[in-house]
MARDO-720885 format. One record per residue (C-alpha): residue in one letter; x, y, z. Coordinates in steps of 0.02 Angstrom, whole numbers, padded with zeros to 5 digits, always signed. Layout:
BEGIN
aXYZ ...
***
This chain:
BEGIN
x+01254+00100+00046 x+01318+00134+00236 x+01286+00272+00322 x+01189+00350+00166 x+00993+00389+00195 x+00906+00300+00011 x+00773+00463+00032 x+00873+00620+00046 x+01052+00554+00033 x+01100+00628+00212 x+01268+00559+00248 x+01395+00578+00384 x+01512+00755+00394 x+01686+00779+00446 x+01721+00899+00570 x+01819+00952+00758 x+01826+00894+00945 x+01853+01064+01013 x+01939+01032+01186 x+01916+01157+01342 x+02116+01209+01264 x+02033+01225+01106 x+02158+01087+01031 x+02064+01011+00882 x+02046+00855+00838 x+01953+00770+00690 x+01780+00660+00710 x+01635+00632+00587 x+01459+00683+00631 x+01352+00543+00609 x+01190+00546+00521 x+01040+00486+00630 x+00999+00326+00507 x+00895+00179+00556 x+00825+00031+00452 x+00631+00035+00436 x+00500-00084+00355 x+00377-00019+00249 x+00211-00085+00126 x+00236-00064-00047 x+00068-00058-00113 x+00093-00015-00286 x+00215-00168-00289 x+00096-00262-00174 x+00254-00300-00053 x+00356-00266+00092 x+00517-00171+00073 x+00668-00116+00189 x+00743+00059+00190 x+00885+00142+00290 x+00830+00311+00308 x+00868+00448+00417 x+00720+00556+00518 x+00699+00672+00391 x+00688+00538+00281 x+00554+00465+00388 x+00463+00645+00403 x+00473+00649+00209 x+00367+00488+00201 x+00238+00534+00306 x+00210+00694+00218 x+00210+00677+00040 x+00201+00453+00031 x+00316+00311-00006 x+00297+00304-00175 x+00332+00490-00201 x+00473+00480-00091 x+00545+00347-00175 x+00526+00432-00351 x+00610+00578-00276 x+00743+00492-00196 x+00777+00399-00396 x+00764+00545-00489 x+00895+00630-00383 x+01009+00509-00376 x+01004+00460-00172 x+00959+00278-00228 x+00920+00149-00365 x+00773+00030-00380 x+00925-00124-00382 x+00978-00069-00187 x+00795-00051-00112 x+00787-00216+00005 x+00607-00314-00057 x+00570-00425+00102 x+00469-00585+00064 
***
């Protein structure tokens, strides 16, 4: 999963360099994704995400476990792909 938040499946967008001639010329917006380590405490470990700063804002305002439940039920990500750190 590159470039693909796991909490609210932001990924990158195609768009246009616009010159000062307004020649165009095709580039992909990045999304702002970094890899963060969290506590698991229902699974009493530590795992590794690569979440955006949404994703990030998400956490802090409704909780990891929430988040994570959201993020499976949607589709975004799978149990199988969420990094468990030892």
């Amino acid at each position: 999963m590159s470039k693909i938040c796991q909490i609210t499946g932001i990924k990158a967008m195609n768009g246009n360099n616009v010159s000062h001639s307004k020649r165009r010329t095709k580039r992909t917006f990045d999304a702002n994704l970094f890899t963060k380590k969290f506590y698991y405490v229902e699974q009493d470990c530590w795992i590794s995400l690569k979440l955006s700063a949404q994703g990030l804002r998400l956490i802090n305002k409704i909780g990891l476990d929430a988040a994570l439940n959201r993020a499976v039920e949607k589709g975004y990500t799978d149990w199988k792909s969420i990094k468990v750190l030892d």
